[in-house]
Structures are given as structure tokens and as C-alpha cells.
C-alpha positions as CSV (number, residue, x, y, z in Angstrom):
1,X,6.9,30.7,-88.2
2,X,6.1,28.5,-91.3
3,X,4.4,30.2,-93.8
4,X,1.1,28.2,-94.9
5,X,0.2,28.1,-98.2
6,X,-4.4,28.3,-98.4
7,X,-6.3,28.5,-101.5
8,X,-9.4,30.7,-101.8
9,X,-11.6,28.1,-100.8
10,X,-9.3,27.1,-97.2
11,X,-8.8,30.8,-96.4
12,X,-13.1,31.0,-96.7
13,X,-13.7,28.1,-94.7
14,X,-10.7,29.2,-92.1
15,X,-12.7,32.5,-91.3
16,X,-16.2,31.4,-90.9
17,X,-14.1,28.8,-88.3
18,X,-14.0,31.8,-85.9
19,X,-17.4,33.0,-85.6
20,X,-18.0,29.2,-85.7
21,X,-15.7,28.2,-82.7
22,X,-17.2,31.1,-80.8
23,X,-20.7,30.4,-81.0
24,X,-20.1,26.5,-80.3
25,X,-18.2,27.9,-77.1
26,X,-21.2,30.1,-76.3
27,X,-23.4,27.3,-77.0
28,X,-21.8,24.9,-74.7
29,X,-21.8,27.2,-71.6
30,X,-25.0,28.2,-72.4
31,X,-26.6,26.9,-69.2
32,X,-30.0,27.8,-68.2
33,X,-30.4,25.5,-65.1
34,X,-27.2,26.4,-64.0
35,X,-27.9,29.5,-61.8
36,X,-30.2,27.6,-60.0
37,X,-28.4,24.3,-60.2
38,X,-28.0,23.6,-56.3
39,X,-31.7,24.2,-55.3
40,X,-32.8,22.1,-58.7
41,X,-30.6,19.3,-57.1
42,X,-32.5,19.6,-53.6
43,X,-35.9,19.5,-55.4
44,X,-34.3,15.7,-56.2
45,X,-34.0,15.3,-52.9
46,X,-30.0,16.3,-52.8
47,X,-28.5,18.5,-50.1
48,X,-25.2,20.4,-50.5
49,X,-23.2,17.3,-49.4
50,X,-24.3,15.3,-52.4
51,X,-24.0,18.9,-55.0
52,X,-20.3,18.7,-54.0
53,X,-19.8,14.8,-54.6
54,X,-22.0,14.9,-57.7
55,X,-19.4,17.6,-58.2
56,X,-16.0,15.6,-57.8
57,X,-17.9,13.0,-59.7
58,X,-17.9,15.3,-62.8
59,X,-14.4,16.6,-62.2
60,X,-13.4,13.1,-61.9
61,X,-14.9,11.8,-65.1
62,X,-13.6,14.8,-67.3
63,X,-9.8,13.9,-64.8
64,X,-9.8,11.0,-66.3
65,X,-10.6,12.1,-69.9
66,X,-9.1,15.4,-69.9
67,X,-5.5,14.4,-71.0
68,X,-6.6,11.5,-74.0
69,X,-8.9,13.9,-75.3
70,X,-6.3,16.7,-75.8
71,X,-4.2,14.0,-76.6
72,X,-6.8,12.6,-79.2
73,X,-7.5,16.3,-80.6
74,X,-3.3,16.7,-81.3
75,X,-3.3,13.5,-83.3
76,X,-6.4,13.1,-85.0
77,X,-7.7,16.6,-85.5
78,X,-9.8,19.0,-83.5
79,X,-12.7,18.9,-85.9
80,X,-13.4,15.4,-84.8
81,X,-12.6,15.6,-81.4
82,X,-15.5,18.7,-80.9
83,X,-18.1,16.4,-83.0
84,X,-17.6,13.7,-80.4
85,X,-17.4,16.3,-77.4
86,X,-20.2,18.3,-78.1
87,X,-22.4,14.8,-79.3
88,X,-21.9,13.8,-75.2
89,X,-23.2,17.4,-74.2
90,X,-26.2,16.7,-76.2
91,X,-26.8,12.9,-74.4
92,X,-26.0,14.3,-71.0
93,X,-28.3,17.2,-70.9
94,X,-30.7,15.2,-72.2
95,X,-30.5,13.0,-69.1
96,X,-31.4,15.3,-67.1
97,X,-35.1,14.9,-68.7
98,X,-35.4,11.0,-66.6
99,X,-32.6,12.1,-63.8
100,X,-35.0,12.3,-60.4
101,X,-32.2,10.9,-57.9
102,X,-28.9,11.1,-57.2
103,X,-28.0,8.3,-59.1
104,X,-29.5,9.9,-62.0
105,X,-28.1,12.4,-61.9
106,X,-24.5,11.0,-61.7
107,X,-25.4,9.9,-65.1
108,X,-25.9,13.4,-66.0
109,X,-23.0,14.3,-64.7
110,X,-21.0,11.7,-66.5
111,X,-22.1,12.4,-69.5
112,X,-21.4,15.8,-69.2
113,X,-18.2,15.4,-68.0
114,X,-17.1,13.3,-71.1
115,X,-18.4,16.5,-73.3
116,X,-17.0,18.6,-71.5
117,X,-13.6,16.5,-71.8
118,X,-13.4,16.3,-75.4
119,X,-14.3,19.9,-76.3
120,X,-12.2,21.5,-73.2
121,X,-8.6,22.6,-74.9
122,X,-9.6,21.1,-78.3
123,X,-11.7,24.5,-79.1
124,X,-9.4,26.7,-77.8
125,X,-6.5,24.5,-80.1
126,X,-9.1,24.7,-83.1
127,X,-9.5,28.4,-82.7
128,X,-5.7,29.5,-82.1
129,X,-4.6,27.1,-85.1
130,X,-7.0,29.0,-87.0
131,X,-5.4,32.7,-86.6
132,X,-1.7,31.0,-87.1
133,X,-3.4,29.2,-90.3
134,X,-4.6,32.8,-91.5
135,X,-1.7,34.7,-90.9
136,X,-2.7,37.0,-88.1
137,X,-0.8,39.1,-86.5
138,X,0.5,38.5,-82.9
139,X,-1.8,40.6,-81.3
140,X,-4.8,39.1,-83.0
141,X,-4.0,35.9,-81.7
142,X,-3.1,37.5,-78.0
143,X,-7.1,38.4,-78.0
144,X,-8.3,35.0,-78.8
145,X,-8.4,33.8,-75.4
146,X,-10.3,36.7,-74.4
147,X,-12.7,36.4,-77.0
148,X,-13.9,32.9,-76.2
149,X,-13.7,33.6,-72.6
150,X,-15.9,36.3,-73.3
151,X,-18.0,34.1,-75.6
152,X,-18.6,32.1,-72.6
153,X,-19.3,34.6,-70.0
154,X,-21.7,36.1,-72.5
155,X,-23.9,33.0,-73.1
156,X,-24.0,32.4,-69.2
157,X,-25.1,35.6,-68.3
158,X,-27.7,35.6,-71.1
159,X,-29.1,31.9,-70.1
160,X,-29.3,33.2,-66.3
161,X,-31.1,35.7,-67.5
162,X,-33.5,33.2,-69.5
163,X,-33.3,31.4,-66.4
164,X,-35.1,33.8,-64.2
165,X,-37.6,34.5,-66.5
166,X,-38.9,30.5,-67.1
167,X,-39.0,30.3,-63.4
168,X,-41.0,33.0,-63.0
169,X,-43.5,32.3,-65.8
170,X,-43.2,28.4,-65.4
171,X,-40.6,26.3,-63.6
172,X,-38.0,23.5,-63.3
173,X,-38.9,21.6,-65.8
174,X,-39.5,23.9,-68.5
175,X,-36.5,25.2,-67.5
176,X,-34.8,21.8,-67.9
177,X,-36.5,21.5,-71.4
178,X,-34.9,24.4,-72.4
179,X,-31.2,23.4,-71.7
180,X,-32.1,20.0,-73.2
181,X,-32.9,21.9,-76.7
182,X,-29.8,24.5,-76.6
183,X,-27.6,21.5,-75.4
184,X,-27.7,19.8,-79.2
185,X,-26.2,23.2,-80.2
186,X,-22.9,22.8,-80.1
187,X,-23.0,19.2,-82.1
188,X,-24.7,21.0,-85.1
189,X,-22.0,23.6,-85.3
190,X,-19.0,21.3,-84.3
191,X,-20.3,19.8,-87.9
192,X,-19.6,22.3,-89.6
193,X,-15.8,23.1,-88.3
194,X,-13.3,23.0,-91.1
195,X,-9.6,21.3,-89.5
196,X,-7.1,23.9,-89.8
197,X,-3.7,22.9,-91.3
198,X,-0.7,21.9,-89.6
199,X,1.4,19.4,-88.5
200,X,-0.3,16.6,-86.0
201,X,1.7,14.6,-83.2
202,X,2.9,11.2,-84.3
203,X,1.6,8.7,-83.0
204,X,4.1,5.8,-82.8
205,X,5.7,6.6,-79.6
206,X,2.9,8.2,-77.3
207,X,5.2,7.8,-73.9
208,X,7.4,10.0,-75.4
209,X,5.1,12.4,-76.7
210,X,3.5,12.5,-73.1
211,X,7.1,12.9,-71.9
212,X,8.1,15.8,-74.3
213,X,5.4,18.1,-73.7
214,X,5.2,17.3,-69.6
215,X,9.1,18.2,-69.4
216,X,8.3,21.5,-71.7
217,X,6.1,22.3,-69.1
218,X,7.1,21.4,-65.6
219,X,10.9,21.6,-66.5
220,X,11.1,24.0,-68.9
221,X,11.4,28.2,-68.2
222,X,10.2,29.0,-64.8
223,X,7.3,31.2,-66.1
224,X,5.5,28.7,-68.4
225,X,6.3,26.2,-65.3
226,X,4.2,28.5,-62.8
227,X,1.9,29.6,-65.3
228,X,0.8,26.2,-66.0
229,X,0.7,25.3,-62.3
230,X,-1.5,28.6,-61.4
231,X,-3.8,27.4,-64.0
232,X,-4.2,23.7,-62.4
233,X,-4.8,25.1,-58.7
234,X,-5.3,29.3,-58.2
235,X,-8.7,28.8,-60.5
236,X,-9.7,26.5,-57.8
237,X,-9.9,30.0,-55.5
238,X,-12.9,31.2,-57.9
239,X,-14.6,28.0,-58.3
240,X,-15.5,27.3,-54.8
241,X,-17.3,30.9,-54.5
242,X,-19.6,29.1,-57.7
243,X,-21.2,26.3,-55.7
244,X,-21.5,28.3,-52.3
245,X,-23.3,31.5,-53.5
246,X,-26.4,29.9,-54.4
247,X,-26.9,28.6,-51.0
248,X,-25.5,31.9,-49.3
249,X,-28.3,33.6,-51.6
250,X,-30.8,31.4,-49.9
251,X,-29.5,31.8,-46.6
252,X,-30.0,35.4,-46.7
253,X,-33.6,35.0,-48.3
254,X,-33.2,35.4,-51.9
255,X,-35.9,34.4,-53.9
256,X,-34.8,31.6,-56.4
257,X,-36.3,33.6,-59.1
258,X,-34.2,36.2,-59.0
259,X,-30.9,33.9,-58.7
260,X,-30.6,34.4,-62.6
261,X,-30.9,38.3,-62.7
262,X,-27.7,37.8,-60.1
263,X,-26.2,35.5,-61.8
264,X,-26.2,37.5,-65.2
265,X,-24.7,40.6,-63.6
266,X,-22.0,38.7,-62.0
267,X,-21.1,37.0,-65.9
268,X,-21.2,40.3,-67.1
269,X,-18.7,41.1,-65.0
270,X,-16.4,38.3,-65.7
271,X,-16.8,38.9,-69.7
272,X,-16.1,42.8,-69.0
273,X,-12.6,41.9,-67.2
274,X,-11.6,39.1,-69.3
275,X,-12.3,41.3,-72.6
276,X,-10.2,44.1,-70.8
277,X,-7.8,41.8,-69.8
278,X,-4.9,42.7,-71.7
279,X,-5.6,46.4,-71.6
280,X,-5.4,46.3,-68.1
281,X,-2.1,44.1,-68.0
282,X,-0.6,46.6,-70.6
283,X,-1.6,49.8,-68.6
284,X,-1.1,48.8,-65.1
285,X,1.7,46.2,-65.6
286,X,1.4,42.2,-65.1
287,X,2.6,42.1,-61.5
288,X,-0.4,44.8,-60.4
289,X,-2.7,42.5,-62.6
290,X,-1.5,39.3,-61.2
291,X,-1.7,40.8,-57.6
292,X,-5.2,41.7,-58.3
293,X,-6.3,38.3,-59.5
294,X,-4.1,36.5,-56.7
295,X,-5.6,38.8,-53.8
296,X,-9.4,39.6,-54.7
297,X,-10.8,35.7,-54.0
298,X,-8.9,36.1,-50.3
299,X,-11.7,39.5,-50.0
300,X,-14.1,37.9,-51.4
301,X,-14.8,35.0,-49.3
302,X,-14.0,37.4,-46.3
303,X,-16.8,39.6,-47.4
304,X,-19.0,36.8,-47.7
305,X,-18.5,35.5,-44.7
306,X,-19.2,38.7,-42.9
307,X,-21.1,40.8,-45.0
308,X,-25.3,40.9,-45.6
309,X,-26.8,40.5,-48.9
310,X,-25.4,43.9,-50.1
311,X,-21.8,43.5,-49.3
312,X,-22.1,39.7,-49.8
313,X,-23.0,41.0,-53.7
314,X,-20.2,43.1,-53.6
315,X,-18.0,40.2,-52.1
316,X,-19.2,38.0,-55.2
317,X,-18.2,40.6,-57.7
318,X,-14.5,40.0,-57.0
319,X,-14.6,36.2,-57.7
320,X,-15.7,37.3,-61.3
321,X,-13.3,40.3,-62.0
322,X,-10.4,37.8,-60.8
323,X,-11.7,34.8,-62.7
324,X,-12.0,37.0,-65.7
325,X,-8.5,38.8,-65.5
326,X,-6.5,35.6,-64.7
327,X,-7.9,33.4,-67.1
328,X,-7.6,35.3,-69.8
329,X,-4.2,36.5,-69.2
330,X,-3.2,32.8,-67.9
331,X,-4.3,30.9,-70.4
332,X,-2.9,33.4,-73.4
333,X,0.3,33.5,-71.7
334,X,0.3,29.0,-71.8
335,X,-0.7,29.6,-75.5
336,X,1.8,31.8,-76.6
337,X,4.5,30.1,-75.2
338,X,3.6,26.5,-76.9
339,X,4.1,24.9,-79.7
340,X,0.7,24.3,-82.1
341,X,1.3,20.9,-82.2
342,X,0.2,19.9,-78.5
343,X,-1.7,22.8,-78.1
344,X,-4.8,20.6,-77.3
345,X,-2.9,18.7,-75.0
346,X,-1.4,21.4,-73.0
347,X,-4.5,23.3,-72.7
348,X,-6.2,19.9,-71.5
349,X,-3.1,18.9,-69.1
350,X,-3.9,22.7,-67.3
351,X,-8.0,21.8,-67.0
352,X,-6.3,18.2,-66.2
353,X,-4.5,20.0,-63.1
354,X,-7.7,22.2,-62.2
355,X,-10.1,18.8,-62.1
356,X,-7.3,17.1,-60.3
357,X,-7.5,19.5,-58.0
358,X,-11.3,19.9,-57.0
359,X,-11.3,16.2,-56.8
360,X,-9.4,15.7,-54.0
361,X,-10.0,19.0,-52.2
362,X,-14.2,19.1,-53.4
363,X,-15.0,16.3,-50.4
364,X,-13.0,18.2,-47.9
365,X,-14.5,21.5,-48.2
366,X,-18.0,19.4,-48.4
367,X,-17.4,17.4,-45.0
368,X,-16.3,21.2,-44.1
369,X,-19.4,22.6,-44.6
370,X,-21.3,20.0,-42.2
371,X,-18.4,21.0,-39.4
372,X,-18.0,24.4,-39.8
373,X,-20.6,25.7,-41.5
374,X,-20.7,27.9,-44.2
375,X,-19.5,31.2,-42.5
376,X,-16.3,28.9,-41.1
377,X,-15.9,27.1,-44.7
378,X,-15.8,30.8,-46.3
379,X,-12.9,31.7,-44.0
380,X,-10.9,28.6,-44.4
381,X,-11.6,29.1,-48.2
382,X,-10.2,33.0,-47.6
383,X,-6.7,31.4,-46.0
384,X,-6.3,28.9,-48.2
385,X,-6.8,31.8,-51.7
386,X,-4.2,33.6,-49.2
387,X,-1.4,30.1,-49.2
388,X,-2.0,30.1,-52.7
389,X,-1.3,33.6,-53.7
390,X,2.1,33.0,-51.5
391,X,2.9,29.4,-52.9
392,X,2.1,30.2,-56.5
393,X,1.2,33.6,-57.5
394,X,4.3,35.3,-55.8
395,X,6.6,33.1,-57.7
396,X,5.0,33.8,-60.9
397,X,5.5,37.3,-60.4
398,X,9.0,37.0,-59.8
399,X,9.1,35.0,-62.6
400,X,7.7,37.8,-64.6
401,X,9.9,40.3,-63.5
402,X,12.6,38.6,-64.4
403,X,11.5,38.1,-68.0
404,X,10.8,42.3,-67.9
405,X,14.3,42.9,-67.3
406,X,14.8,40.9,-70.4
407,X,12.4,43.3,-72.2
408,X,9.1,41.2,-72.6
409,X,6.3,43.6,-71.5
410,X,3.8,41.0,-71.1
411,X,3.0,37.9,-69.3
């Protein structure tokens, strides 16, 4: 790797990006209408129908963004990219002062999704660059995923916790006041990012730029190829279990103002595992790990589909440890194996995948729930975390093991 050369001044500025990258991550997930996002939608008159499409909505607006912003971030410069990302999470939240209908609320949504475009990949770029920039060592930069993973996990189990407790003393809309302030957060920080140095894609030919980095990925070494894919469609096998526990929760008589006391331990959870992550892959072994993360969703929407509040807990708990676990170890493994510049692209064409993904599967399992019902939904959800562990998972793992017989101990 090419030695940078920093002055005093660059190598100052480098290190307070770090801390800086990691509180604009826990800023931006810092949601405190979030664990109570579905019945705040209802009080608009919403059922879980319209959550779900609102849903696609969002996953189709940062779809369509997700690829030029990681694009944008590689050629201009991450700095500038997170400015304009985290100035749309400030407008969007702050829709959600005048958003009283579903139409509204799309807005909100929209505007969310085009922060969440730009800053998705382009932190984790900014933040990686950074380590390379300051000479750490390889195992530094291995943690760096789990440290803003665990950034994020952190802040959300903290604003559920915030949640709970403006519910209880007040309600809705203070707690919608609340996200409105934290949401101008991340643009204040974002300000203050310094652009780590390195080399920036070109930008005379952009079709081949597009075409270089897609054939490093899909037709490149079979590992990076079904590490990538993993990351576009197993997270999907986690995400579902996001938008149904809240009305599971209700179902079984929750009271809303506990949701963010539930909500917190279940983050908690998720930041433990994905700050372990990498211990447990180096003392269990990356097949066990990946046959952990691969098989827990399959449990868990079995044991919420048959299980009472208790179990149904329980149940949850394994959406979390697996989302933690194979995020982490996922999206280190895509990092590590990339070149820094289209780092911001790559990580975008993976949430690119995932958004893909919800989009056109997030109406069926919606038009699902009003067949089915949620017990039935949960079960199809179970087999289909079950074809994915066989289509995807089981190839990656053979894909690891090869690369172990080749003496590379990790993922």
C-alpha cells in the first residue's frame, strides 16, 4: 500500500475525523419516533398496508440514489457528499412536523430517503479512508465496521430509550419535536469532516468506471461475489422482523410506552454482537459464525409465530444477534477486499442490492399480511430466511473454506 505523506496539521485533522464520523453515524440513526414508528403512522390514519408501501417508497427513493451518490462520494469527495446527505435528513425530519397523511408522509419519506442515500457508504468510505490515510494497522481497520455498526446500534437503543420516556411524560408530538432537533445533527458535524487523501475515480468515462467495479464484484473471486450478494438480499431476513414486531407487540397487548424500553434492549443486543463480531468469527471459525447468522432469522420468525410475549422476546433477540454478527463481518469482509477508490460505490451498490430487494419483495409480504395474516406471513418469512441460507449463505461458506485451505483465517 502507498505510503501517504501528512503534515502535522493533516494527521490532527485525520484523527478527530474518527470520533467525528462516529458521532455523525450515531446522530443519523438516532431515531426517537422510530420504536414506535408503525402506531405513530396509524394515529395518521395509516394501517400496516400503507407502513409497508410508505416503506418501498423510501427504499425506492434511496434505489434510485443509492448508486450516484456512492458514485458522487468516489469522485468528488466524501466530505461533500455527507454535507449534502445529512442537510436532506435535516429537511425530512423536519417534515414530519406538517406530515398528517399519507401523502405527507411520503414526503417524509423521500426526503429521508435522499439523506439516507448520500450518507449510506460515503461514511463508511470517509471513515476507512481515514485509518488507511493514518497508517493503521490491519486490524485497526478490521474493527472499523464494528465500530460504526456499533455507533449505530448505540444511538438507537438510547433514542428508544428517550422514546419511552417522552411518551410517557408527554406524547407524539413532543416526541416528533425531539427527532426534528437531533435530526440537524449530523449536518453540523458533516461540516466539520476533513476529506482524507487519496486518489478519486476519473470522471471521463463513467460507463466504464460503472463497468470496472460491477465486473470486480459479480465476476471477480467467488467470495467477494457472494459476499456482496449476501449483503444485497440475506439482510432482507432481519429487516422484515423490524416492521412486524411493533404490531406483534400490540397484538399481544404491549403497552406503546414501553415499546422503547424493548426496543433499547434488542439494540443493545445488536451493538454487543456486532462489537464481538470478529472475536467470535476468530474463536469459533467463520463457517460456525456464518451458520449462526444464516440460521437464527429462520428461529426467529418460527418463535414468533408460535411463541407468547416471552418467547416472542426471545424470538426477537435472534434477529438482532444475526443482524449484528453478519453485518459486521459482511461488510468488513466487502471492505477489505476493495480497492479505496470505489469504496463509496461498492458499499452503496451492496445497500443498492438490499433497497432493490425490499422494493420488490416489501408489497408482497404487505398483500401477505391481508391474506395470511401475521402468524402465516411470519412462517412464509421463516422458509424463505431458510431458501436463502441454502441459495446464498451455503455457497459463501464453501467459498470460505476454500480460501482457509489457502491459509486466510478470516472471512
Amino acid at each position: 500500500m502507498k505510503t501517504i505523506e501528512l503534515s502535522n496539521q493533516e494527521r490532527l485533522q485525520l484523527k478527530a475525523n474518527v470520533n467525528k464520523t462516529l458521532l455523525l453515524g450515531f446522530c443519523g440513526v438516532f431515531l426517537v419516533i422510530m420504536p414506535v414508528l408503525v402506531p405513530f403512522f396509524e394515529t395518521r390514519g395509516l394501517d400496516l398496508q400503507d407502513v409497508f408501501l410508505l416503506q418501498a417508497i423510501f427504499a425506492a427513493v434511496v434505489l434510485l440514489m443509492e448508486i450516484p451518490s456512492g458514485y458522487l462520494a468516489d469522485v468528488l469527495g466524501r466530505k461533500q457528499t455527507l454535507v449534502v446527505g445529512a442537510l436532506f435528513l435535516g429537511i425530512g425530519h423536519s417534515l414530519l412536523l406538517v406530515a398528517d397523511d399519507f401523502v405527507s408522509l411520503m414526503f417524509f419519506e423521500i426526503g429521508l430517503g435522499l439523506g439516507v442515500s448520500l450518507v449510506s457508504g460515503s461514511d463508511l468510505a470517509l471513515l476507512y479512508d481515514t485509518e488507511i490515510a493514518l497508517g493503521r494497522s490491519p486490524e485497526r481497520q478490521r474493527k472499523v465496521v464494528g465500530r460504526l455498526y456499533t455507533a449505530h446500534t448505540v444511538a438507537e437503543a438510547i433514542a428508544s430509550v428517550v422514546c419511552s420516556i417522552v411518551l410517557l411524560y408527554w406524547s407524539y408530538d413532543v416526541a416528533v419535536y425531539v427527532q426534528v432537533a437531533v435530526g440537524w445533527m449530523p449536518f453540523l458535524v458533516a461540516l466539520s469532516l476533513y476529506e482524507p487523501p487519496g486518489e478519486r475515480l476519473r470522471s471521463e468515462s463513467h460507463v466504464r468506471n460503472f463497468g470496472m467495479i460491477l465486473r470486480r464484484l459479480l465476476l471477480g473471486e467467488s467470495l467477494l461475489r457472494y459476499v456482496f450478494l449476501s449483503l444485497c438480499i440475506w439482510s432482507l431476513t432481519t429487516f422484515y422482523a423490524v416492521w412486524l414486531l411493533q404490531r406483534l407487540w400490540l397484538d399481544q397487548g404491549l403497552h406503546v410506552q414501553n415499546f422503547g424500553y424493548l426496543w433499547a434492549i434488542l439494540m443493545l443486543s445488536a451493538a454487543v454482537a456486532g462489537r464481538s463480531a470478529h472475536y467470535a468469527e476468530d474463536r469459533i471459525g467463520t463457517t460456525a459464525l456464518l451458520v449462526i447468522v444464516g440460521l437464527l432469522p429462520v428461529f426467529g420468525y418460527i418463535g414468533l409465530a408460535e411463541f407468547s410475549i416471552a418467547g416472542g422476546l426471545a424470538s426477537a433477540l435472534m434477529f438482532f444477534v444475526a443482524r449484528g454478527f453478519g453485518m459486521v463481518v459482511l461488510r468488513e469482509a466487502l471492505n477489505r477486499r476493495i480497492e479505496s477508490v470505489y469504496r463509496a460505490t461498492a458499499n452503496s451498490l451492496a445497500s443498492f442490492g438490499f433497497r432493490g430487494s425490499f422494493v420488490i419483495s416489501g408489497p408482497m409480504v404487505g398483500y401477505t399480511l391481508g391474506i395470511w395474516g401475521l402468524q402465516g406471513t411470519l412462517w412464509m418469512l421463516a422458509f424463505a430466511s431458510l431458501v436463502i441460507f441454502a441459495v446464498l449463505i451455503l455457497p459463501l461458506i464453501f467459498s470460505v473454506e476454500v480460501e482457509t485451505k489457502k491459509g486466510v483465517r478470516s472471512i
